[in-house]
Backbone as JSON, one array per atom type, in Angstrom:
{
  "sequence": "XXXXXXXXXXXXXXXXXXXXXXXXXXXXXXXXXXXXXXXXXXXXXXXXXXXXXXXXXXXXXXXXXXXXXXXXXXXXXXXXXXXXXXXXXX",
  "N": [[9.94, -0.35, 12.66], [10.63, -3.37, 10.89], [9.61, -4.98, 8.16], [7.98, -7.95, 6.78], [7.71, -9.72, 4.05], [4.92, -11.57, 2.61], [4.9, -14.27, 0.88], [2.28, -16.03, -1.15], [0.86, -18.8, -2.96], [-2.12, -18.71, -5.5], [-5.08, -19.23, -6.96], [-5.33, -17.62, -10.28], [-7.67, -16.72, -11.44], [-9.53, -16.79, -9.52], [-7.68, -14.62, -7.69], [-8.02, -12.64, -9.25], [-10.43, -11.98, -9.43], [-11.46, -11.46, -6.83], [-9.86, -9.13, -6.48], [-11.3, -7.74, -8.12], [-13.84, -7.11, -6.99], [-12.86, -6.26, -4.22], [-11.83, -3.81, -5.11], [-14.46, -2.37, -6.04], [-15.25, -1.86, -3.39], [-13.23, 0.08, -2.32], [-11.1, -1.24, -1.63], [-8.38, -3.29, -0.84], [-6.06, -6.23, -1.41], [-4.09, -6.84, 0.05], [-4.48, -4.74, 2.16], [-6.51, -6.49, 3.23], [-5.79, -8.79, 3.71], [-3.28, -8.13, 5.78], [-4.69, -7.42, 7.54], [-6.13, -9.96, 8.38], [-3.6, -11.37, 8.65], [-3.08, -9.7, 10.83], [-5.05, -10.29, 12.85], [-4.85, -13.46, 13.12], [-2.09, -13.55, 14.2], [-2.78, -12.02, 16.93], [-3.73, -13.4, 18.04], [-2.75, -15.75, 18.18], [-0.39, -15.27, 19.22], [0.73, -15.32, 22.73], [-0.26, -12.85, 24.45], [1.83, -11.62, 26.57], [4.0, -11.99, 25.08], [3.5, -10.66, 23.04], [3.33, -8.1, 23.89], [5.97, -7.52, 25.17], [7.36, -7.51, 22.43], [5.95, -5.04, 21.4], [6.53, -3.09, 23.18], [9.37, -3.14, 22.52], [9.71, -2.43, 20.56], [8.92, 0.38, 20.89], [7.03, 0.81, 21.29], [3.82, 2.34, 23.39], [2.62, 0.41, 25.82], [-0.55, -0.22, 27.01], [-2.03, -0.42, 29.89], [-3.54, -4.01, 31.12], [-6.65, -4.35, 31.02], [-8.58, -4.14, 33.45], [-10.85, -5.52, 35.05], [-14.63, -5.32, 35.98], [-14.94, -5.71, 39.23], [-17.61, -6.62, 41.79], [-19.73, -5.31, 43.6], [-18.57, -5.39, 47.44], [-21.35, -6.23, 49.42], [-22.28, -5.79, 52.73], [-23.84, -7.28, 55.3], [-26.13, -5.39, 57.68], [-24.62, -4.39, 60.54], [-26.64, -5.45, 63.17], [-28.37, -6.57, 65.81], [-27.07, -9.16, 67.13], [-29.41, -11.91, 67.38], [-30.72, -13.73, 69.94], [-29.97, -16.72, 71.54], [-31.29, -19.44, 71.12], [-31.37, -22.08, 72.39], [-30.4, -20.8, 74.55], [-32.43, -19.94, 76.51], [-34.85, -19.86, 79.25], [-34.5, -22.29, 82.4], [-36.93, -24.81, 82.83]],
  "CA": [[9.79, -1.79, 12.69], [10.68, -3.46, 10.08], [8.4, -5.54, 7.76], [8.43, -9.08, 6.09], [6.92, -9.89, 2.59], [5.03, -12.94, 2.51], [4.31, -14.93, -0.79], [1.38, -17.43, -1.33], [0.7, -19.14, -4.35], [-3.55, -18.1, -5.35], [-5.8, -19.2, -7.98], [-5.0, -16.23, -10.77], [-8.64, -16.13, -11.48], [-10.3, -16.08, -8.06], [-7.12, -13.5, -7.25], [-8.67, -11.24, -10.23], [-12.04, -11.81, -8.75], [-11.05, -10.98, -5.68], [-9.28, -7.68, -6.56], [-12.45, -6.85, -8.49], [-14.88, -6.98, -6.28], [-12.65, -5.6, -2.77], [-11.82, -2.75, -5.75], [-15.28, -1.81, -5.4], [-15.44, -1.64, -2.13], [-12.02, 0.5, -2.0], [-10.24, -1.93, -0.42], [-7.05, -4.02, -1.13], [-6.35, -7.64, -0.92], [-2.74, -6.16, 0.74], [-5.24, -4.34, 3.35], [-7.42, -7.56, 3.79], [-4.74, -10.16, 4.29], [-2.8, -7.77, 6.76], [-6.11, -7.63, 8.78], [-6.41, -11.18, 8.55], [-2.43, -12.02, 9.37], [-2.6, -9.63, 12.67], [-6.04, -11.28, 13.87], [-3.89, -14.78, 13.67], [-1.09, -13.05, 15.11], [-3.35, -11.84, 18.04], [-5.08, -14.57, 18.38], [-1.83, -16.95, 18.15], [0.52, -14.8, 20.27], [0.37, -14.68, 24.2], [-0.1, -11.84, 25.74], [2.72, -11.3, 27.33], [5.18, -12.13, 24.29], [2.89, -9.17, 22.0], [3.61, -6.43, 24.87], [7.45, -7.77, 24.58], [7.4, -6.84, 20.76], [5.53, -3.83, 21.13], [7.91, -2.62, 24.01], [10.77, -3.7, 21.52], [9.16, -1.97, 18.81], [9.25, 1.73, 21.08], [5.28, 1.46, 21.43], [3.86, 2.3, 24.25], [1.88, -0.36, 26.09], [-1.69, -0.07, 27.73], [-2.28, -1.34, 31.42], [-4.46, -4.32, 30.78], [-8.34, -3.97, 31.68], [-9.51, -4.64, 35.07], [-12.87, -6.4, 35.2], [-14.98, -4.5, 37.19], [-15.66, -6.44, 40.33], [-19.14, -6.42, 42.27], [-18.95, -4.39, 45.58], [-19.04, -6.1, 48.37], [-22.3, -6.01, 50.37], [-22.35, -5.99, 53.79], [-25.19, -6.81, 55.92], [-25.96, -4.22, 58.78], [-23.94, -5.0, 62.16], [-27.6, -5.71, 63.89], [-27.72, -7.02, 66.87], [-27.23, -10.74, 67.01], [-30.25, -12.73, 67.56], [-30.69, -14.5, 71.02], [-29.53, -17.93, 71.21], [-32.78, -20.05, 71.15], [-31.05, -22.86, 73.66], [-30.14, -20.65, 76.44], [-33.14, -19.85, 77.24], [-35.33, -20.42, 80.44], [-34.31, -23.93, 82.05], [-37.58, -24.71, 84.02]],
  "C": [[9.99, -2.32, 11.27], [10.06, -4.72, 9.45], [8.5, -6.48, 6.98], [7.53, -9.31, 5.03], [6.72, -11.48, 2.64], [4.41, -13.45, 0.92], [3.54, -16.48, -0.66], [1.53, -17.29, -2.74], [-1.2, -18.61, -4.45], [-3.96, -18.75, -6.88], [-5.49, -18.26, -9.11], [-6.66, -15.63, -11.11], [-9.44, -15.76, -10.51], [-9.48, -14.79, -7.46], [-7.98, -12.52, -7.98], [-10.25, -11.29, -9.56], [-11.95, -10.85, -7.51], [-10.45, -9.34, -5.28], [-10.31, -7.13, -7.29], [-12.99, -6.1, -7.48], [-14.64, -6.05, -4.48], [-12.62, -3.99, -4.05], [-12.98, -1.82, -5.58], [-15.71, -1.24, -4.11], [-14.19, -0.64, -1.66], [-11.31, -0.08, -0.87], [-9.5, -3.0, -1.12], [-7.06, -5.1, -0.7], [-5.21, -7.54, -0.12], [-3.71, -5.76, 2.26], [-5.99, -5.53, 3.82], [-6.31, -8.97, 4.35], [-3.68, -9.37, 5.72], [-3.68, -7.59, 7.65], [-6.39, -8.8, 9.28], [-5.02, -11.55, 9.18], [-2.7, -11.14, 10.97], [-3.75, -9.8, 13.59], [-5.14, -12.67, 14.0], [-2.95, -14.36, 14.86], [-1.58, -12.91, 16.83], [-4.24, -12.9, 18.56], [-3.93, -15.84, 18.91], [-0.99, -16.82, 19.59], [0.71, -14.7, 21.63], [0.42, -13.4, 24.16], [0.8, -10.7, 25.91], [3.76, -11.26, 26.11], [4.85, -10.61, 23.22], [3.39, -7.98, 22.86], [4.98, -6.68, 24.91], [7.76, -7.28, 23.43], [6.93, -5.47, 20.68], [6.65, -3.08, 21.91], [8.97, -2.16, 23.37], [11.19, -2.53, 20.56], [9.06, -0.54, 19.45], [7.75, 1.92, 20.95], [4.94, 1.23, 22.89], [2.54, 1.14, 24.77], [0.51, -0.3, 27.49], [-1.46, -0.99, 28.75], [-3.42, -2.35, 30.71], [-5.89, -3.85, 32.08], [-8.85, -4.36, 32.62], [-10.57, -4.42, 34.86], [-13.13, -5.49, 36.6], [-15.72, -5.56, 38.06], [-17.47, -5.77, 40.93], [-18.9, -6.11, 43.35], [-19.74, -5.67, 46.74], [-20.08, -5.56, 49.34], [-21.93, -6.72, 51.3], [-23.23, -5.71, 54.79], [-24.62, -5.71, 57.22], [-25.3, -4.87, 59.71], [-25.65, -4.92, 62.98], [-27.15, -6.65, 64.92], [-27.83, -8.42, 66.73], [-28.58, -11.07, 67.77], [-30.13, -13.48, 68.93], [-30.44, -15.97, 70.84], [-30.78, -19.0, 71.87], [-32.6, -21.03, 72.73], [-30.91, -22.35, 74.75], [-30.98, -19.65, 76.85], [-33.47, -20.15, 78.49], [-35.03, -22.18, 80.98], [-35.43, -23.82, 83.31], [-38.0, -26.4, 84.18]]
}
């Protein structure tokens, strides 16, 4: 797949902040902004157009997740109840 370079403009001192402090944490502002673009992405994208690209892209694509339904209860077959009206006519 091949991969697009994007360019913002950034503060230069909050960038240096910023690369401090993920530094500590061993982690990249490269790794944090590509985490952040493919939550948009997934968040932006249908569905249906992401499993198109992945397809595209020679990945293979998961069945989505069937919700697990609630079983259907079913009362007993008992015997029906007598019908109150056709009773005795006296």
């Amino acid at each position: 797949m091949k991969t697009a370079t994007i360019t913002i403009s950034y503060d230069e001192e909050k960038f240096a902040a910023l690369r401090l402090y993920l530094g500590q944490k061993n982690q990249t502002v490269e790794e944090e902004l590509t985490a952040a673009v493919d939550n948009l992405y997934t968040k932006t994208v249908p569905n249906n157009v992401r499993e198109f690209i992945d397809l595209r892209a020679g990945k293979t694509v998961s069945e989505p997740k069937k919700r697990k339904s609630k079983p259907n209860i079913v009362p007993d077959a008992a015997e029906p109840e007598p019908d109150a009206s056709a009773g005795d006519v006296s």
